[in-house]
Each structure stands twice: as C-alpha cells, then as structure tokens.
C-alpha positions in Angstrom: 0.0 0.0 0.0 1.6 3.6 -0.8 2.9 5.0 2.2 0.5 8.4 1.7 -2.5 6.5 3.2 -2.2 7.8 6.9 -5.1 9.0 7.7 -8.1 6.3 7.4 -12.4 6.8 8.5 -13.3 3.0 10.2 -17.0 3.0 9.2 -18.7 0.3 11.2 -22.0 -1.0 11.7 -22.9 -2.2 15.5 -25.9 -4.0 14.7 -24.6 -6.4 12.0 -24.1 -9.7 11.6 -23.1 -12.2 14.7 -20.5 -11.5 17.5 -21.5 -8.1 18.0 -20.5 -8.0 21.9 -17.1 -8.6 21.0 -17.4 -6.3 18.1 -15.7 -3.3 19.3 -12.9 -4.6 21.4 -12.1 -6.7 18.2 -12.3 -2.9 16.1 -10.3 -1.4 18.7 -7.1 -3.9 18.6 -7.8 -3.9 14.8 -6.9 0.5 15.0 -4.1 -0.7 17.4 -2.8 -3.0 15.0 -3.0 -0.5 12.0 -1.4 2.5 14.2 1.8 0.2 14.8 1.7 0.4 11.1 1.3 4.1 10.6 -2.6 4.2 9.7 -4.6 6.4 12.3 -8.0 5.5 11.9 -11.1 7.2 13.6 -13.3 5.0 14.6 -17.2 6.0 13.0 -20.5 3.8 13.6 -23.4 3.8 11.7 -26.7 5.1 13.1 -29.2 4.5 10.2 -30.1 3.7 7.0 -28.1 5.4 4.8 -25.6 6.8 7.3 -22.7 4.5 6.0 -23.0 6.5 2.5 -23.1 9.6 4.4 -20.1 8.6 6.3 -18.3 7.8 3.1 -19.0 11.1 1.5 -18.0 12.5 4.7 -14.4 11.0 4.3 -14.3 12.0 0.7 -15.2 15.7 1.5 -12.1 15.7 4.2 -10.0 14.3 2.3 -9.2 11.4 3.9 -6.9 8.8 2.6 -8.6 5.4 3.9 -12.2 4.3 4.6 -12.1 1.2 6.0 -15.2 -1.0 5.9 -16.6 -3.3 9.1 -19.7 -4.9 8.2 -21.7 -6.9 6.1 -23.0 -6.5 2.2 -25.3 -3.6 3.1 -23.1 -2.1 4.6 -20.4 -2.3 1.9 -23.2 -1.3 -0.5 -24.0 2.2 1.3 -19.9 2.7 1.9 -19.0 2.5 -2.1 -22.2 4.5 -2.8 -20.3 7.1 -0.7 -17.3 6.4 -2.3 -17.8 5.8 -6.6 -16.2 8.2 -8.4 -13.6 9.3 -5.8 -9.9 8.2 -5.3 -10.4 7.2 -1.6 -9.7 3.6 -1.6 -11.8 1.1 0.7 -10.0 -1.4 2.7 -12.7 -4.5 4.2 -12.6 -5.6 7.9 -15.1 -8.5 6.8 -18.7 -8.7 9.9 -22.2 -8.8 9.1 -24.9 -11.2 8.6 -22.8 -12.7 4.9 -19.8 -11.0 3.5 -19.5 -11.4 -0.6 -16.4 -9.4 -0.7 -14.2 -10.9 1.9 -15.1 -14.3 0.5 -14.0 -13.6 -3.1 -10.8 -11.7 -1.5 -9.8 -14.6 0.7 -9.8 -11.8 3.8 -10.3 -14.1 7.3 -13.9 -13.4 9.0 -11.0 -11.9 12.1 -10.9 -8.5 12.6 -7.6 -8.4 13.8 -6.0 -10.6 11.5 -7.7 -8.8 9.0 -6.5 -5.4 10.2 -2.9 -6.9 10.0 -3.5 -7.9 5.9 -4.4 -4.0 5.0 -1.2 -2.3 5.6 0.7 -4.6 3.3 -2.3 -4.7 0.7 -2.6 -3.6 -2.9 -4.9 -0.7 -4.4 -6.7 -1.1 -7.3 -9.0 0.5 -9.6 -11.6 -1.8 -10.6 -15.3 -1.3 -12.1 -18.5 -1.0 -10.3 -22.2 -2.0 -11.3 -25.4 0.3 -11.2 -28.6 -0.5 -10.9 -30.5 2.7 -13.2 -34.4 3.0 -13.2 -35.4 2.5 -17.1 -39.0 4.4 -16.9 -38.2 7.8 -15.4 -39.8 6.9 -11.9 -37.8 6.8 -8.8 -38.5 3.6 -6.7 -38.3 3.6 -2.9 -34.9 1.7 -2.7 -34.0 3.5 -6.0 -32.7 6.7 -6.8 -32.9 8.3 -9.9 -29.5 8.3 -10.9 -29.2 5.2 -9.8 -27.4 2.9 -6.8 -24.1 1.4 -7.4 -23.6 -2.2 -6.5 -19.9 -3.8 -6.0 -20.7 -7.9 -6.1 -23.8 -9.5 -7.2 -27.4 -8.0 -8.6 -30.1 -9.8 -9.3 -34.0 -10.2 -10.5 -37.0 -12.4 -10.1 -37.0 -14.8 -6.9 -33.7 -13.9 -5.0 -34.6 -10.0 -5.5 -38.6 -11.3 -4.0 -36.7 -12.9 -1.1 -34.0 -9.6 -0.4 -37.7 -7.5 -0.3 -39.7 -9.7 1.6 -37.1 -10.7 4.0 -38.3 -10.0 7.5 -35.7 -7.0 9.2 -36.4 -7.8 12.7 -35.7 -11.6 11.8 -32.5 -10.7 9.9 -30.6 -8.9 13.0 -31.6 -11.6 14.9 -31.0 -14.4 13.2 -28.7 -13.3 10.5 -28.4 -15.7 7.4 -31.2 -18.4 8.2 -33.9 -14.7 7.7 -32.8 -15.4 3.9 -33.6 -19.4 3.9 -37.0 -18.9 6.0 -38.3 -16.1 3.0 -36.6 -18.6 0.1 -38.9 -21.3 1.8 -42.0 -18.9 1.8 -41.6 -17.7 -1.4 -40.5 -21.0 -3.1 -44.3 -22.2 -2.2 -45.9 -18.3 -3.0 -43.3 -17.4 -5.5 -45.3 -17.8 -9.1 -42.4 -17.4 -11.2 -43.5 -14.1 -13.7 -41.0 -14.0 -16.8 -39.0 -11.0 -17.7 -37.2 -9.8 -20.8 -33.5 -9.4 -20.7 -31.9 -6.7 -23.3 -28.2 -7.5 -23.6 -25.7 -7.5 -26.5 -28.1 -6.9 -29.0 -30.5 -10.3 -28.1 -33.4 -10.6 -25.8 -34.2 -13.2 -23.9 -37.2 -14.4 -21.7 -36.0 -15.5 -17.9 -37.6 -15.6 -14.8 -34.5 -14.7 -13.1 -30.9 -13.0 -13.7 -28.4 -12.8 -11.6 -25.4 -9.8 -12.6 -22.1 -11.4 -11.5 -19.0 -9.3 -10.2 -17.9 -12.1 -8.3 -18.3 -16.0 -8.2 -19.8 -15.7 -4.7 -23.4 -15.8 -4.4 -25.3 -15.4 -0.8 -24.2 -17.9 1.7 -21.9 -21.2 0.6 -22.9 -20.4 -2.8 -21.2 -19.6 -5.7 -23.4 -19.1 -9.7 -21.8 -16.5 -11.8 -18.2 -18.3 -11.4 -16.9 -16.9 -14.3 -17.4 -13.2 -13.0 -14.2 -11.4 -11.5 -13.8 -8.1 -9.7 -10.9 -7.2 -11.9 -12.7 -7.2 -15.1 -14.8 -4.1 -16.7 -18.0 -6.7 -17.6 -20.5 -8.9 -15.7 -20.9 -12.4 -16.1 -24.9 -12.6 -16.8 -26.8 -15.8 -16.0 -30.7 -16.8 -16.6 -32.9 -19.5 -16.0 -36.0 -20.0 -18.4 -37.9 -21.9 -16.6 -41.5 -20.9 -15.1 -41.8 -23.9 -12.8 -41.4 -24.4 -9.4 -40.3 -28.4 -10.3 -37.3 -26.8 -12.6 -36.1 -24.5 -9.5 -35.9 -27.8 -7.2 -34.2 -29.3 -9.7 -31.7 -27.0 -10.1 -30.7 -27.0 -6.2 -28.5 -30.7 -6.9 -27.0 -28.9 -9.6 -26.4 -25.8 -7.2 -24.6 -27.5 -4.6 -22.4 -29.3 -6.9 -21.1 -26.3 -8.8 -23.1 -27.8 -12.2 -25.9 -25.4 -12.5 -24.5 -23.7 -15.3 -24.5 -27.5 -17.4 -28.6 -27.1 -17.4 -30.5 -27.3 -20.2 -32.5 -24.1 -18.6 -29.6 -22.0 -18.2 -27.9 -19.5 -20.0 -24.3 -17.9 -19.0 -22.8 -14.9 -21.0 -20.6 -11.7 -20.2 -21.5 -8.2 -20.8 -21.4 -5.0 -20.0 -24.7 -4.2 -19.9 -29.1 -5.5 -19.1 -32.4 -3.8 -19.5 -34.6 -5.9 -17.5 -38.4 -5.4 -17.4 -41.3 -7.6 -16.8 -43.3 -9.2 -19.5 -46.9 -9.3 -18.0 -48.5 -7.3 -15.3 -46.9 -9.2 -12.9 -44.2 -7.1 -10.1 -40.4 -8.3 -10.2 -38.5 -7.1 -8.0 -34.8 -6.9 -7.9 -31.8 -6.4 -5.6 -28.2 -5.5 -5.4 -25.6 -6.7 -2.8 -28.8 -8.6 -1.0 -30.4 -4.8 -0.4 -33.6 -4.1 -2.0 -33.8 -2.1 -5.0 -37.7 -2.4 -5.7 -39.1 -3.4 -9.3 -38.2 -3.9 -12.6 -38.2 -2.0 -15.1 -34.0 -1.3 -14.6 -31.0 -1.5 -16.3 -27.7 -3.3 -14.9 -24.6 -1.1 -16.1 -21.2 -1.4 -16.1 -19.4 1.8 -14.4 -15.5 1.5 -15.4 -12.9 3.0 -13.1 -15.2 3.6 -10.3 -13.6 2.5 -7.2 -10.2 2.0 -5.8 -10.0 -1.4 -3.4 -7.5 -2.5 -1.3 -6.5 -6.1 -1.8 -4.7 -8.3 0.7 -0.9 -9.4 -0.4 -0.8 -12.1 -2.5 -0.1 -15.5 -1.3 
C-alpha cells in the first residue's frame, strides 16, 4: 500500500451480523494494529439507513486517505455508494450477517487478522455495477440516478426474497432470515417472466443474476466466471416458469453444475435492460439490499472505485 495513506475513516455498523459484543474490542485492537503500522484511523459507527454513505462522503469531502469497511454486504453497498467516483480507496474488515467481498478476496472473517492484511495490501482501480431506473420513476430503494452495486445484482426470486425478507428476523438471526423467506416464497413465488436486453438479443427469464464475483449469498457460488478485476458482468438466466425446474436445479447448485442445465444461460457483458413481461411485479436487488421493481438497467461503471486487496499468497 503507498505510504500516503495515513489518515483512514473505520465506518462500522454495530448492529450487524453475529459476535456483536465482541465487536468493538475486536475494532479497537484492529486501529491498534494498523497505528503500529502508521494508519490512524477514527473509529465512526453507523446510526441509520443510509448513514454509512453519508459517512463515506463525509471521508471524501475531508480528504481522507482510507475508509475502512466493518460490516456486512449492506453495509459495503452504502460505503462504495459514498465512495464511486472518488480516489479514496476502501480497505474490508469483513462482519455482518454474509460478506460477498471478503469471501472472493480470501480476507479471514477476524478482525484483527484482517486489520494486519491492509497495511501490506494492494490498491486497485476496478469497475462497479449500477442498478438505473429504465422508466423515469424513482422507486423507494432507488434513486434516480441510480445505486451502485460492488458484487452481485439480481431479479425475479432472489430479489422477491431480499424485499420480503423479514428485518427484525434478519438482525436476529442473520443468514437463516434469507432461507425462512426462500422457503415462503419457493411455495408463494409464481415465477412471472421478464425480458433481458443485452448484447443486442433478448431473452425471456424468470431470473438474472449480474455477477462481479463468483460468490453468491451464503456457501454459494453461480456467476463463477465473474471477476472483480474485469470491466463486464458475467450474466446468468434461467428460463424456466416452474417451481419443479427451481428444485431441480438446487443438486445442480450444490455441486457447482448449475450452469451445465439445459434451462440455463451464461454470457458476459457489460450491460441488461430488464423489465417484466406481463402485469406481474419483479422485483430486484443488489448486494442482497432491495432495490424495488423492474423495469431497470444493470450497467457497467469502469474505473469507479479504488480497493485494497490483501498481499498475494
């Protein structure tokens, strides 16, 4: 890491995720650990909705030289909405209910130990997605000008689940929120199709998942192809309208063979307009935070963000 970066922002959220007793004394031997190194890092916890994006902006607008993320996907999510565009690098301190990045990153779910990997880290530029209303409304979860999304997007059932997951149920029981509302909506779910713009062809789907990464939600991994380090997503759709088809495709899931389905179609892009075919509501998500319904376009956003990677291996 160049020796400039000195002065870091620790944005954490304290009601993420599991081990939060142990939380802060784990943050504050992780700014102990990163002062031996010559990083000072104030310490900043999130109060709200959207106070992790403010947070980031606020580092940006000071001109720090660091923002250093503790939490989970959502949290990430707000943090490089604060950050796009700017040349503040984000460094990862993985917590929170799942944690996308540090599992495509290979960062330990420590806080200390992951503290130790940042001063000794790499920073690079690297793309972003956005997900960018198509009709000229602005959805609850969606501005106008769109939200930026670092790992995965998605539309149809996972984006029913991420906004119809219960909130109360998710700080308290963290991941398994996610399974009980796939189990609800896996029997409710009826499966509307959508048509997928991309690369000149459209498709019908009843889902699409945008890969940055190979990590999914959970031990999952679907767009494997997909890499941080590239300007493109890796696109995947499944066809099918029945609930029988989705079961079926679990086996395949857990074995890493989803992709070798008849049902399934893998291509990378840059680029997916997204809108429903019938009357039916879609919704979609990015980074497993709700984003509302379709109609929306996935986009890639070159040269967006500067992330600090842990030494290579």
């Amino acid at each position: 890491m160049p020796d400039a970066l000195k002065k870091a922002l620790l944005i954490y959220n304290p009601t993420s995720g599991r081990r939060r007793r142990r939380r802060f004394a784990e943050i504050e031997r992780a700014v102990g650990i990163l002062k031996e190194a010559g990083i000072t890092a104030e310490v900043a916890a999130t109060s709200a909705p959207g106070s992790a994006k403010n947070l980031a902006q606020m580092a940006v607008s000071q001109r720090r030289d660091l923002v250093i993320a503790c939490g989970g996907d959502g949290t990430i999510n707000e943090i490089i909405n604060g950050l796009a565009g700017s040349q503040v690098p984000m460094a990862l301190l993985p917590a929170g209910t799942a944690n996308i990045l540090a599992k495509e990153l290979g960062i330990p779910w420590d806080i200390p130990h992951a503290a130790r990997l940042i001063p000794g880290g790499a920073v690079r530029r690297i793309a972003l997605g956005i997900a960018v209303p198509t009709d000229g409304s602005a959805p609850e979860f969606l501005p106008r000008e769109g939200r930026y999304f670092l790992c995965v997007a998605g539309a149809g059932p996972d984006g029913a689940i991420v906004n119809g997951v219960d909130e109360i149920l998710k700080k308290n029981a963290g991941i398994v929120a996610y399974f009980a509302e796939g189990m609800r909506q896996l029997v409710r779910y009826a499966f509307p199709e959508m048509r997928v713009l991309s690369g000149g062809k459209e498709r019908g789907a009843t889902i699409i998942i945008a890969g940055r990464t190979a990590h999914y939600g959970g031990p999952f991994k679907i767009t494997t192809g997909a890499s941080l380090f590239e300007d493109s997503f890796e696109l995947l759709i499944n066809s099918s309208r029945s609930r029988w088809g989705y079961l079926a495709c679990l086996p395949a899931l857990w074995l890493g063979r989803l992709r070798n389905r008849p049902d399934i179609e893998v291509w990378k892009a840059t680029d997916a307009i997204c809108k429903p075919a019938g009357s039916e509501t879609v919704y979609a998500q990015v980074d497993g935070e709700p984003v509302g319904p379709l109609p929306l376009a996935f986009r890639i956003v070159p040269d967006a963000l500067s992330l600090v990677t842990p030494p290579a291996r």
